[in-house]
DOVEX-257855 format. One record per residue (C-alpha): x, z, y. Coordinates in steps of 0.02 Angstrom, whole numbers, padded with zeros to 5 digits, always signed. Each point is the difference from the previous one (the first is absolute). Last residue first. Example, Ala and Ser with C-alpha at 12.3 -4.5 7.8 and 13.67 -1.06 7.14 Angstrom:
<rs>
+00684+00357-00053
-00069+00033-00172
</rs>
This chain:
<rs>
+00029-01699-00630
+00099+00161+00046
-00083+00063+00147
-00020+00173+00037
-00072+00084+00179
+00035+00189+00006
-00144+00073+00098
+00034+00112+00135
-00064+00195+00066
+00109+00032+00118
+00066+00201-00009
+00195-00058-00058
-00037-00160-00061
-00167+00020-00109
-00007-00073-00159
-00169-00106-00080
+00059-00112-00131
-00086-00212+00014
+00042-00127-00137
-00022-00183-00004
-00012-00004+00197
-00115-00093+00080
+00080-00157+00124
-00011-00038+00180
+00105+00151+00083
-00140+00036+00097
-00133-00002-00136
+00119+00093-00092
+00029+00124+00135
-00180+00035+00036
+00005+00194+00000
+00173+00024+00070
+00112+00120-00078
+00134-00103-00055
+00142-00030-00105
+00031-00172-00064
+00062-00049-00179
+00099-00150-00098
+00043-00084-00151
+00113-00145-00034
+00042-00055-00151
-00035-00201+00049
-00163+00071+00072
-00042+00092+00143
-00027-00064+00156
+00049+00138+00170
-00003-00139+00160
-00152-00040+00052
-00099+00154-00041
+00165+00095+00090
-00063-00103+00152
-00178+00070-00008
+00037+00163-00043
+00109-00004+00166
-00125-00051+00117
-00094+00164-00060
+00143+00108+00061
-00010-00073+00161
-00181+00011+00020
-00009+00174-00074
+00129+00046+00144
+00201+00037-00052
+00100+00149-00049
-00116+00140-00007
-00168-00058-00082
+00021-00205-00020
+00045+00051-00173
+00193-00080-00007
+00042-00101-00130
+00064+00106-00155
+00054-00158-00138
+00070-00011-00165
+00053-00160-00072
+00039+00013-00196
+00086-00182-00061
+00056-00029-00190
+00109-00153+00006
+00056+00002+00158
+00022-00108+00151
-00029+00081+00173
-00186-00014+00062
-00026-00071+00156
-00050+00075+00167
-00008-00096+00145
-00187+00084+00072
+00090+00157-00061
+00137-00012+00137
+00184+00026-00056
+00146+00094+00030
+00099+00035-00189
+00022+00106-00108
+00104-00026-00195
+00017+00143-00060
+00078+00047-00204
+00164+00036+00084
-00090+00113+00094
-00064+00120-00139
+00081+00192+00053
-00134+00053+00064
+00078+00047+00158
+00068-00195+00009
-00182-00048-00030
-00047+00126+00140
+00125-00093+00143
-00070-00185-00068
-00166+00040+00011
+00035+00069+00176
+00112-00150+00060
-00168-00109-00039
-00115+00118+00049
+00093-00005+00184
+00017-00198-00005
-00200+00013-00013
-00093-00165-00053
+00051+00066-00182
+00034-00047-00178
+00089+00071-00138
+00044-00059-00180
+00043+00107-00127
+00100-00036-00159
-00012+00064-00190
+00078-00054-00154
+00058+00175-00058
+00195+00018-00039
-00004+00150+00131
-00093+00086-00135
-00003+00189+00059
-00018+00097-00172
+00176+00112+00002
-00056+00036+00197
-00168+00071-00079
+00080+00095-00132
+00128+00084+00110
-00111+00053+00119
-00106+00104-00127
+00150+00082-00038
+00057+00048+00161
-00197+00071+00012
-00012+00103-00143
+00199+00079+00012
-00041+00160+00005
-00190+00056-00029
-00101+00030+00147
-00080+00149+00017
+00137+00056+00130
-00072-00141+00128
+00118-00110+00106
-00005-00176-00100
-00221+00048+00009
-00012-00065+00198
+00062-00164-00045
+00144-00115+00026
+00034-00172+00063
+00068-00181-00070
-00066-00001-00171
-00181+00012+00047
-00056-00168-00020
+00091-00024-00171
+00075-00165-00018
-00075-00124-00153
+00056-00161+00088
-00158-00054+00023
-00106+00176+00046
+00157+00017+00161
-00014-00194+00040
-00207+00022+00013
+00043+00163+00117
+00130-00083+00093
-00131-00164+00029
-00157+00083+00035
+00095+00112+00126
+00097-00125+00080
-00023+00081+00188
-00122-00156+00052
-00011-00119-00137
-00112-00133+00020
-00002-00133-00099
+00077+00133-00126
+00078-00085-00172
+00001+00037-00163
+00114-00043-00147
-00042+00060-00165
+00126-00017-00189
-00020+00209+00040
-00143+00077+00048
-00146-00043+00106
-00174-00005-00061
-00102-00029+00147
-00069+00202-00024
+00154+00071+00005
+00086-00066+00136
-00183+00039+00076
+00047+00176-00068
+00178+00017+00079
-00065-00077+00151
-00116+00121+00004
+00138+00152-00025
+00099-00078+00155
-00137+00025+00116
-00030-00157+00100
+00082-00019+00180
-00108+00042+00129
+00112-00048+00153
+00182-00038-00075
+00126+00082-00083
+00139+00107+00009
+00124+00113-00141
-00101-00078-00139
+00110+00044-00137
-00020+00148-00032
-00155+00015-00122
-00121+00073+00108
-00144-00056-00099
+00045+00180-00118
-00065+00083+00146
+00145+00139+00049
-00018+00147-00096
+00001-00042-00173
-00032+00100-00126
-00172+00094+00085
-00070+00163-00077
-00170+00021-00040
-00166+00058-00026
-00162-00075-00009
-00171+00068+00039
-00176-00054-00053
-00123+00054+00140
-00046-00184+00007
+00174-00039+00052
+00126+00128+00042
+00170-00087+00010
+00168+00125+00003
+00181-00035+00048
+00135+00124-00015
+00171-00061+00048
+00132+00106-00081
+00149+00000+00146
+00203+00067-00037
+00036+00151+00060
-00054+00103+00134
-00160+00066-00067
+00029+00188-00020
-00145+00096-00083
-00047+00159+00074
-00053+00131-00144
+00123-00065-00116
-00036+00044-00184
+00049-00186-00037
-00175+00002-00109
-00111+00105+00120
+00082-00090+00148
-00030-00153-00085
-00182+00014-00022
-00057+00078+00129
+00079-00159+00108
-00073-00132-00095
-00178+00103+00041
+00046+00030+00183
+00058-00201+00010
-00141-00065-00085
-00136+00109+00152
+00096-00070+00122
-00014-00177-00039
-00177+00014-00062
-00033+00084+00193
+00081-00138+00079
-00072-00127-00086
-00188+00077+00027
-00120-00095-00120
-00034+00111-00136
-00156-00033-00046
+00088-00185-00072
-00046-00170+00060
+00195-00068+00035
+00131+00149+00024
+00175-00019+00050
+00168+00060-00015
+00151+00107+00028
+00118+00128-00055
+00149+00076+00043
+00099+00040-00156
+00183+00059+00073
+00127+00048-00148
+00080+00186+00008
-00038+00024-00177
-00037-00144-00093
-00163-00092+00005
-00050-00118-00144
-00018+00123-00164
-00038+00125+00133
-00153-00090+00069
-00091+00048-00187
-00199-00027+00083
-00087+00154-00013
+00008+00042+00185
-00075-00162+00037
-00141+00018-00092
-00031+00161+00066
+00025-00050+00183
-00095-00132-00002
-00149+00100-00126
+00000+00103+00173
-00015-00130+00114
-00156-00067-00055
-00053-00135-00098
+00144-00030-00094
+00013-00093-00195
+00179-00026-00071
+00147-00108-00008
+00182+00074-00011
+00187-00031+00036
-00020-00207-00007
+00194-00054+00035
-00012-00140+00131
+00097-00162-00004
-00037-00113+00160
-00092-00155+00087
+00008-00077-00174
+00006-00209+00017
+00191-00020-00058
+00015+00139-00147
+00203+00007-00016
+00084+00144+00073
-00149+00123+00025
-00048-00045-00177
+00134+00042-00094
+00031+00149+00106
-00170+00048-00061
+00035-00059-00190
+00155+00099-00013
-00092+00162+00068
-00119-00027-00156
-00136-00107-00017
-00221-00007+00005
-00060-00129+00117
-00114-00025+00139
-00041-00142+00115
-00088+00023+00178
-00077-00095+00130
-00168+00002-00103
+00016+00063-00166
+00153-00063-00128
+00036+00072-00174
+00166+00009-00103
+00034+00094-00149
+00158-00029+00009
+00138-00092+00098
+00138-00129-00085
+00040-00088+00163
-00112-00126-00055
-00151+00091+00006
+00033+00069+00175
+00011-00161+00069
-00158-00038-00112
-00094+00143+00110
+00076-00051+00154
-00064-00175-00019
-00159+00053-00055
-00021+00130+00169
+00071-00142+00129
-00194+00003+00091
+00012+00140+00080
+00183+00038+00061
+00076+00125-00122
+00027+00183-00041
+00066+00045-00160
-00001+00148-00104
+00114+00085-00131
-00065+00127-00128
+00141+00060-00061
+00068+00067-00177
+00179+00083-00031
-00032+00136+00114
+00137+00123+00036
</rs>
């Protein structure tokens, strides 16, 4: 059983230093971040660990082996040395899949093939089982060739770790909860912070800024692909959820404040707060932006996701609201606020430059994250 991991971590370009101290503070090793990934040496603690609390990972993979392919036979080879029997039990499933970016080997469905005859080899020469049954519980394989360099490895988590549980509905294009875990993030919001939504939509900026304030784990209400594997030591991941619900602060100073022109967003921020287990800390209400006023607070965080003018609503439309939210968002007094956007000209728009600009993309829209804290 291995006591030492190499763990990796997909993210959303652009949320790579926030994942990487994320994984810093939750005690990780060793830890390095590439584009849309973070990595990180641990132990089968520190990967439940992480599926359970990172907020901006997009899941928990264990890294089985890296090495060098340029044709399909050094695939297979390197694959067949990897040790898949210190992960895959007898009668486990491991189908794999992946992709390949710039690499000779460019066929997916060939690379996919070629893993699973090598994995394959492998255990039945270990199990001594010429047919291998795969009816019990599932091993996802996942491998990325990129510049002929290949990665190997097994996926933690199943499910997205954005699909945290509580969003049962939302609305058109709603923003990925693991970027509003990072723009929570990135404005500074923890506990002592109020922040407030001009715009709210499904609540997402709100229950995920409530969730970082009040210290909950994102991924304490669901389960992962791993809880069923043999490897798995007893007891890792009961444990693991016992130390974050003994660290949930519901003493925090923290409220949210919700606004909406949509009664609809408005009963769905308040349906997914109550999933989330934060309403008493909502307070939502129906309300135009062009009226909007910020609620009193000491220390202020407003977080806003207008709409692009690229699905929901015309470049026009979308446009006229920069403009009114330039009217309306002021900082100062402790307050402190960001817009979301992927148009080009959006400060000229919005009538004001931004003190500090972060490039993230929204799902595959490539935005700018607008700060203003002066």
């Amino acid at each position: 059983m291995p006591e030492n991991l190499k763990i990796s971590c997909p993210c959303l370009f652009g949320l790579e230093s926030v994942l990487s101290g994320e994984a810093k503070r939750m005690g990780a090793q060793n830890v390095t971040a590439e584009d849309g990934r973070v990595m990180f040496d641990g132990t089968f603690e520190d990967a439940a660990r992480a599926n359970l609390r990172l907020r901006t990972a997009e899941r928990v993979q264990i890294v089985v082996a890296s090495f060098e392919a340029r044709t399909y036979e050094e695939l297979f080879q390197g694959t067949y040395a990897a040790p898949w029997e210190r992960f895959i039990s007898r009668g486990e499933a491991f189908p794999v899949k992946g992709r390949t970016v710039k690499s000779q080997l460019f066929s997916m469905s060939d690379c996919q093939s070629i893993i699973k005859k090598a994995i394959a080899k492998r255990l039945g020469e270990k199990y001594h089982e010429e047919w291998l049954d795969e009816s019990g519980a599932t091993v996802q394989v996942q491998f990325m060739l990129l510049k002929d360099r290949v990665l190997l490895m097994l996926d933690t988590s199943g499910d997205g770790l954005h699909k945290r549980g509580y969003r049962k509905n939302a609305l058109e294009a709603p923003i990925k909860e693991t970027i509003a875990a990072g723009i929570a993030d990135l404005m500074f919001v923890k506990s002592g912070t109020d922040v407030c939504d001009p715009m709210c939509g499904s609540g997402t900026l709100l229950i995920e800024s409530a969730l970082k304030a009040l210290h909950i784990a994102p991924g304490i209400g669901r389960h992962f692909a791993a809880e069923k594997w043999a490897c798995w030591p007893e007891r890792t991941w009961s444990e693991q959820r016992e130390i974050c619900l003994s660290e949930v602060d519901r003493s925090a100073g923290f409220h949210a404040y919700g606004y909406d022109i949509d009664p609809e967003a408005v009963r769905l921020t308040l349906e997914n707060a109550k999933n989330a287990g934060v309403i008493d800390r909502f307070t939502v209400e129906q309300r135009d932006v062009r009226e909007f006023k910020a609620p009193e607070s000491e220390k202020l965080v407003i977080l806003c996701n207008p709409p692009y003018g690229e699905r929901m609503l015309d470049v026009q439309e979308a446009e006229e609201l920069y403009r009114e939210l330039g009217k309306v968002l002021k900082t100062g007094e402790g307050r402190s606020f960001c817009v979301i956007s992927p148009h080009e000209q959006f400060e000229k728009i919005f009538g004001r430059a931004a003190d500090k600009r972060r490039k993230l993309y929204n799902g595959m829209i490539k935005c700018q994250l607008y700060m203003y804290y002066k």
